[in-house]
Wavefront OBJ file of the C-alpha trace (Angstrom):
o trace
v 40.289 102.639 4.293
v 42.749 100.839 2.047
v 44.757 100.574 5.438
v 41.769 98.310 6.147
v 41.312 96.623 3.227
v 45.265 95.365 2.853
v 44.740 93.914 6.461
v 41.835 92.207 5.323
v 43.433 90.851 2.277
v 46.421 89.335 4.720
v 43.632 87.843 6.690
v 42.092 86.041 3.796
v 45.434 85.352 1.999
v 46.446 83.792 5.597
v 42.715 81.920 5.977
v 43.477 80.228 2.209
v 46.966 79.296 3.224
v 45.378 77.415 6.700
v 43.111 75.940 4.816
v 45.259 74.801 2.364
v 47.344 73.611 4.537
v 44.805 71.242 6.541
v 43.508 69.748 3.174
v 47.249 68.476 2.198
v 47.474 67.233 5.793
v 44.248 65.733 5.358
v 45.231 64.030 1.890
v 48.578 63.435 3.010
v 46.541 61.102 6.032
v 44.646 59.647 3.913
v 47.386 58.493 1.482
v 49.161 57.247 4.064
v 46.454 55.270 5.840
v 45.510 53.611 2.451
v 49.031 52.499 1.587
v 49.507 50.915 5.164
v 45.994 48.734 4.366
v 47.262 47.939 1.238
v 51.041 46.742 2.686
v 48.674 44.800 5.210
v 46.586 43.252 3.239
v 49.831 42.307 0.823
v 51.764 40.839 4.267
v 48.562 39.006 5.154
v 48.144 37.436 1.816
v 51.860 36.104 1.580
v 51.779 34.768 5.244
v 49.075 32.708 4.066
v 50.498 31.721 0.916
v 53.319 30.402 2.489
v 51.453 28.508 5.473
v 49.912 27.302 2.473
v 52.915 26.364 0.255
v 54.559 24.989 3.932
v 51.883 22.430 4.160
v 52.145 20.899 1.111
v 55.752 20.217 1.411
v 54.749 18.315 4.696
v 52.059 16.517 3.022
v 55.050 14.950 0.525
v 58.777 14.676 0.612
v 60.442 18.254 -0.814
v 61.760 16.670 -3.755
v 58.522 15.819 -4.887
v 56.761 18.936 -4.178
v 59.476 20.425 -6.266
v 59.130 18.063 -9.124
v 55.581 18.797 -9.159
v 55.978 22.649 -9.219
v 58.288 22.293 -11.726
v 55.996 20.279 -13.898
v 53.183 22.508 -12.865
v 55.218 25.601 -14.764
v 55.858 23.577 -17.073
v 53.061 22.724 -18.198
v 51.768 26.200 -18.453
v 54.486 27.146 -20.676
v 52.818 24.954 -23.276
v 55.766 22.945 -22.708
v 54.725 18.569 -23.309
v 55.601 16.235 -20.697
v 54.670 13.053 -22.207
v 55.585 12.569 -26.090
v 52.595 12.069 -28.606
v 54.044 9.085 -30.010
v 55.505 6.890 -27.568
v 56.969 3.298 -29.284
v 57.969 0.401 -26.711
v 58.458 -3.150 -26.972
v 56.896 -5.643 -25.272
v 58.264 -8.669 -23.106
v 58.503 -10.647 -26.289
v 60.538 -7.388 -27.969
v 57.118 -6.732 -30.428
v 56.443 -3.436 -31.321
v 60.006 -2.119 -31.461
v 60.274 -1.772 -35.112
v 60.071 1.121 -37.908
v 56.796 0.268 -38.869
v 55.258 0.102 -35.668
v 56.302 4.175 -35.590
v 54.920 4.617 -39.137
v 51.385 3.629 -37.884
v 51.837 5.146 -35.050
v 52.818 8.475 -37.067
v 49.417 7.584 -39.063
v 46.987 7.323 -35.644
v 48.469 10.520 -34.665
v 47.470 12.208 -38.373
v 43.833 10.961 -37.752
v 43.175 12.652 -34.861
l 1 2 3 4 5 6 7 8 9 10 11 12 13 14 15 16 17 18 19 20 21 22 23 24 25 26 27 28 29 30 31 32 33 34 35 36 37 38 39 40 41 42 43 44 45 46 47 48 49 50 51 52 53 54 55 56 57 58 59 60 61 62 63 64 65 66 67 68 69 70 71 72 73 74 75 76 77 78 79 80 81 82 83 84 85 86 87 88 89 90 91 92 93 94 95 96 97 98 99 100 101 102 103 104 105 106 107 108 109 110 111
């Protein structure tokens, strides 16, 4: 009797271990088959990215597209382009002086 009840303890112990066994294989596929979507999807994504980014460097010159990306990062830095005051003379040299820049200081307070 406990001759047959070791043997059928080795044939559960051995039934867990199978079973075991196929459910890590199982996981193991299923990991794997996730992460290989997920690298396609990633691959697909940049390939169109950069068909994308391709065509707009043939719609302008490069240098340009590169200004603009550059300004483009720029600006979302919070960094200014254009200055908030911005003092120039005319053809006839008006509107070069201090006090032009002293009202313009004042606009700029108003707003």
């Amino acid at each position: 009797m406990a001759d047959f009840t070791a043997q059928a303890a080795v044939k559960t112990a051995d039934g867990q271990a199978r079973s075991k066994k196929l459910n890590a294989e199982a996981d193991a596929m299923v990991v794997k088959t996730v992460g290989e979507a997920e690298a396609s999807k990633t691959r697909a994504i940049g390939i169109a990215e950069a068909d994308v980014i391709k065509m707009k460097i043939s719609s302008m010159e490069a240098d340009k597209y590169a200004v603009v990306q550059v300004a483009q990062a720029l600006a979302g830095a919070g960094i200014k382009l254009v200055p908030d005051i911005s003092v120039g003379g005319g053809a006839s040299g008006a509107g070069t002086g201090l006090v032009d820049v002293l009202l313009g200081n004042l606009l700029l307070d108003q707003k």
